[in-house]
N, C-alpha and C positions, 0 to 999 in steps of 0.2 A: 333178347332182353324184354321184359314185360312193360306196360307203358306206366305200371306202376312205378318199378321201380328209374325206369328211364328218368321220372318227373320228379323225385323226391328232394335234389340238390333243388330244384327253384322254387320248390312248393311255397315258400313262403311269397314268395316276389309274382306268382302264375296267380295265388286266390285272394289278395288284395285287390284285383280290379272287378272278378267274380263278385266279392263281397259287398264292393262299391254299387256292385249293379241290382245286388237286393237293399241297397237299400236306394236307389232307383225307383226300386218294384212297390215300397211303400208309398211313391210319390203320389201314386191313386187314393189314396185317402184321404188324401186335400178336401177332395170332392166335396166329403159332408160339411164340412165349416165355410168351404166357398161357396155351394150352394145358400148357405144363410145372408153371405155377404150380399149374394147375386140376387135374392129375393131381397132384399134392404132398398138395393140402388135401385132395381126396376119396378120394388113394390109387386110381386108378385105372391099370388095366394099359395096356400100349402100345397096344391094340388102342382102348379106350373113350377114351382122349387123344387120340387120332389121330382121331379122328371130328370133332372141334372145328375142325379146317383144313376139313370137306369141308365143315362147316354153312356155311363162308363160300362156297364156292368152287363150289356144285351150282346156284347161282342164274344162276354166267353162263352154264347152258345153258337155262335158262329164261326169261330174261328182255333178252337181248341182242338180239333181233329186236324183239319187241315195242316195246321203246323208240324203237329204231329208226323205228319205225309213232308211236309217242306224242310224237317232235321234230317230226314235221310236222304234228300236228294241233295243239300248244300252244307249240312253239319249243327251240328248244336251250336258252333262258337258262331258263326253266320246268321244266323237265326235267332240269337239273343243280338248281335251286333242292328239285326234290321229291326228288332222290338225297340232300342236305346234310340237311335234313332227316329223314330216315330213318336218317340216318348220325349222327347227333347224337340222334336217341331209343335208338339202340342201345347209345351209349356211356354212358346217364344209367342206364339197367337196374343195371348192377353196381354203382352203388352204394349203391343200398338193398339187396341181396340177394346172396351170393354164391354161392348154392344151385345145384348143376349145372344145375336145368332154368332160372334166371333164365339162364345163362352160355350156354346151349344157345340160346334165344330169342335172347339178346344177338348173338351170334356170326353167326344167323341173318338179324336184321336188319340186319345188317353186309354179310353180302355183297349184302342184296339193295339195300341202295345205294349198293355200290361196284359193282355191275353195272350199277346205271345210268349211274352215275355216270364207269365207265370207257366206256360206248359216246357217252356224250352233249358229256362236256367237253373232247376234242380236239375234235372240229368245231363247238364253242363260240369255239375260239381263229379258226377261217377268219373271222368275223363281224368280226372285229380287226383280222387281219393277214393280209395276202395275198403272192404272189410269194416271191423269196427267202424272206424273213426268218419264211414261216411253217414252215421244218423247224427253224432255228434257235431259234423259241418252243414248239415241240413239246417240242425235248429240251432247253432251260432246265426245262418243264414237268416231267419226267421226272425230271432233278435236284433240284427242288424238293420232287417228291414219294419220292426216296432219303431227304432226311432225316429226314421224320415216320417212316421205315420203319428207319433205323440208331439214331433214336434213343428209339423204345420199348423198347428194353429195356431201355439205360439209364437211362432213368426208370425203370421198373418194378423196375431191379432198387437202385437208389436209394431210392424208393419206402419197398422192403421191407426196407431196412434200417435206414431212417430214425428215431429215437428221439429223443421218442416220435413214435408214428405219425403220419404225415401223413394230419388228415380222419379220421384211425380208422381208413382203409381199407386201410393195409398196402401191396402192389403195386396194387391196384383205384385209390392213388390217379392212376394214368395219365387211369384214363376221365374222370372229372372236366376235369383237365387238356385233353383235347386237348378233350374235347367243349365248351370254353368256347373254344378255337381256332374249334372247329366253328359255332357258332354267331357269331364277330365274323365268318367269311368266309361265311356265306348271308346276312347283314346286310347288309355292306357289298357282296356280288352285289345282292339286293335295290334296292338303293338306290343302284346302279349304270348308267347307260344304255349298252344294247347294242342296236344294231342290230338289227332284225329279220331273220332271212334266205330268202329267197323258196323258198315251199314245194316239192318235187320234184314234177313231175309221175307218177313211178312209184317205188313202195315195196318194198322187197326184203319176202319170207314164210318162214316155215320153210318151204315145200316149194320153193320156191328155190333156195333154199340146201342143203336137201339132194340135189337131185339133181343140184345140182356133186360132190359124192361119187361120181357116175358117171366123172365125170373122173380120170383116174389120177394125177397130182402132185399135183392138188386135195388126195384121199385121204392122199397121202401128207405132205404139208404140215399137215392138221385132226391127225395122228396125231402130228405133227412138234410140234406146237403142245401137244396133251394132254402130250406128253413132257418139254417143256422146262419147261411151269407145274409139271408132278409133282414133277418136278427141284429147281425153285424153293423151290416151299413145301416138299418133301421136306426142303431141308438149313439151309431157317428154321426147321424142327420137332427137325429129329433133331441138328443140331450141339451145342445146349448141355447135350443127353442125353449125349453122347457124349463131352463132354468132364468130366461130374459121373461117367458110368462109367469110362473108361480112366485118367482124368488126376487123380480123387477130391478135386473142385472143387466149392464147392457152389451152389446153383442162380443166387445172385445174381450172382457172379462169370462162370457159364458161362453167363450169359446174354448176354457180351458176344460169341459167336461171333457171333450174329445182327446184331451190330450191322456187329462183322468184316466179316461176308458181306458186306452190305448198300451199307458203303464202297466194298468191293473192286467191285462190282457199278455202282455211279456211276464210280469213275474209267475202268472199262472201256468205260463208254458214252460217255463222253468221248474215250477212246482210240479207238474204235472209229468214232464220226463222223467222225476225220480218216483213221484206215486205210482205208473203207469207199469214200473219194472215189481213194484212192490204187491199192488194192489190188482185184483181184477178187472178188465176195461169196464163193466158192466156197472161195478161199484163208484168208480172215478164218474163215471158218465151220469147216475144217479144222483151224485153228490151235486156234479156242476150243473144237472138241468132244476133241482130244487132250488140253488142259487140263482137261478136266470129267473126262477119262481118268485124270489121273496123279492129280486130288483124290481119286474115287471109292479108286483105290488107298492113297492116303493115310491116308485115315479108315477104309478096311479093315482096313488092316495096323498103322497108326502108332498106338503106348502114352503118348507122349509130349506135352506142351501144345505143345509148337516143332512139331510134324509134324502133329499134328493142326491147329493155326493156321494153318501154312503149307499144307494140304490147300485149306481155306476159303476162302484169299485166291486160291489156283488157281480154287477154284470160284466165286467170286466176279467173276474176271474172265473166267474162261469161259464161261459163262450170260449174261453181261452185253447182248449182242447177236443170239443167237440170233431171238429174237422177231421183231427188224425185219425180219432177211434172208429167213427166211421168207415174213413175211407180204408183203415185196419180190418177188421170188421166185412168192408167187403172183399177186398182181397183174398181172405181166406174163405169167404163163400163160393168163390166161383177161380180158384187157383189155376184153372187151366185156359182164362178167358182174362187174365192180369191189364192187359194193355188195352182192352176193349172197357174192362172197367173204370180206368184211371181215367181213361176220354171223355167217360158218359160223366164221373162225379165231377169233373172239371166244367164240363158246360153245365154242373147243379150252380154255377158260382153265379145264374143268371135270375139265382134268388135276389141278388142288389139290385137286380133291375128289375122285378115284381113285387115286391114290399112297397120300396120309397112312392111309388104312383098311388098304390092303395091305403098306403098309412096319409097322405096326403088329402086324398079324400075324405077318409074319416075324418080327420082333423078339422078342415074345414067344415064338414056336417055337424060337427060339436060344437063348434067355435073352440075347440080347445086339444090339445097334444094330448088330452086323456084319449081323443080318439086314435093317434098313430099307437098308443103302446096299446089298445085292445088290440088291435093289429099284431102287434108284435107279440101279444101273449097268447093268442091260438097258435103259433108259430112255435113256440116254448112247447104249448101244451101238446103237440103233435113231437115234439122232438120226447116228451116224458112216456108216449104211449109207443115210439119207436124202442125205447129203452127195454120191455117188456118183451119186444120179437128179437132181441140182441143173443146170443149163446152165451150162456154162463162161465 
């Protein structure tokens, strides 16, 4: 009997705690709206707040293959259990301490088990569901894991306003909160039965994987991919900067762009699994990097919360889909080399940790967040001239 069909009586009861643990997986996007918190209380410039995105985001170039290597020796359900984990001691750090270097740690621990954690728990979901209905639990997945990411801010910025304090801890009371999430979903994974799924005979390496970088689309897709996360975390960091400068909002209020984004960013992936089946990747891909176009303009130029808002929700559904087609995209460039490519675009996620340092710069060399989104729009412009090398 196939482990499909073995699993079908409990399948409902087996990917509730799976599903719990993507939305776990969004708990990483805290980062942007607490880094603003964390520059507030330490007074720190753009340049030292901006470092906070990269502590999370410098891990998936280190630790995305490796894992890769660590599902076949102890399993996919082990290896999301040790990512929750690590993910749930990094949320419990801030609240005994809010001292930059506890937050630097914290943050730290953070990505490195949302790196595992993003390479290990989609092909956690294949042990479950197969044929059709596994793209369809992918991006349920993905949905699930929008709202742990739309709706930290809102707490936090709840949180901080709260009287009297929730817990004593001000905005810090988020960690608490989700890390008690964190901990009912590696429980109930735990105490979960999942299939085992039969080991690979061969294991992607970093040198593998890097010397698909000899490949020319390859290159240009790993460059495509650093661009679109810098993107990402770039206007999860710099939005509700931008909108406490131009629009004189103060931090709890402009913390809700991120949430904005974060919306606009789920419905678009919705939108975009059905255009995706309709429309050609290359069309969809054109349409959302001119939108990433007219945002960047947006929040360039726009003084206003209506322009600035409506910059967000452009960028929100612009960025929304980039990721898949891409990594679509490369998959059929190099079909015989699958697992070596999915490694290399995965460690591309260490665009969140090359953006936030250099939009951080700029910014301070302006005196103003016009300098992060230049930043963020050679990034755009580089994703519209990748568009061009894409197959029709």
């Amino acid at each position: 009997m196939s482990n499909d069909v073995q699993t079908k009586k409990g399948l409902p009861v087996q990917i509730i705690p799976v599903m719990l643990c993507f939305f776990a997986m969004g708990f990483v996007d805290l980062v942007g709206t607490a880094s603003s918190y964390v520059m507030k209380e330490h007074e720190l410039s753009n340049t030292m707040a901006n470092i906070l995105p990269s502590m999370v985001f410098v891990w998936f170039l280190i630790f995305s293959i490796p894992t890769s290597l660590l599902m076949n020796r102890i399993g996919r359900k082990n290896t999301v259990m040790l990512s929750m984990v690590i993910t749930v001691v990094s949320l419990l750090l801030p609240i005994f301490s809010n001292s930059l270097a506890v937050m630097l740690i914290a943050f730290s621990l953070l990505g490195i088990g949302n790196a595992i954690m993003q390479t290990s728990l989609n092909p956690l979901i294949t042990n479950l569901i197969s044929g059709k209905k596994l793209a369809s639990a992918m991006t349920f997945g993905q949905f699930v894991k929008a709202i742990a990411s739309f709706m930290a801010p809102l707490i936090m910025g709840w949180c901080a306003a709260a009287s009297p304090s929730l817990f004593g801890l001000g905005w810090r009371a988020l960690f608490p909160i989700y890390g008690a999430i964190g901990i009912l979903a590696a429980v109930l994974l735990a105490i979960t039965a999942i299939p085992r799924e039969q080991v690979a005979g061969e294991t992607s390496s970093f040198a593998d994987c890097f010397k698909l970088l000899g490949v020319g689309f390859v290159l240009l897709s790993f460059i495509g991919i650093i661009c679109h996360v810098g993107v990402d975390v770039g206007i999860n960091t710099t939005a509700p900067r931008l909108l406490m400068e131009r629009a004189g909002m103060p931090l709890e209020e402009a913390g809700f762009a991120t949430s904005l984004y974060f919306i606009c960013r789920t419905a678009g992936c919705l939108l975009g699994a059905l255009l995706l089946s309709l429309v050609s990747h290359r069309k969809v891909f054109l349409v959302s990097v001119l939108m990433l176009i007219a945002a960047m303009a947006g929040m360039f130029f726009g003084e206003t919360k209506t322009v600035l808002y409506g910059a967000i929700v452009l960028a929100g559904i612009g960025n929304s889909n980039l990721f898949s087609i891409i990594f679509a995209q490369s998959l059929q460039a190099v079909p015989d080399k699958q697992n070596e490519v999915s490694g290399l675009l995965i460690m591309g996620i260490i665009g969140g940790a090359i953006f936030p340092p250099v939009m951080g710069v700029a910014a301070d060399a302006m005196n103003s967040q016009a300098g992060a989104i230049a930043v963020m729009t050679l990034g755009v412009l580089y994703l519209l001239f990748y568009m061009t090398k894409m197959r029709k």
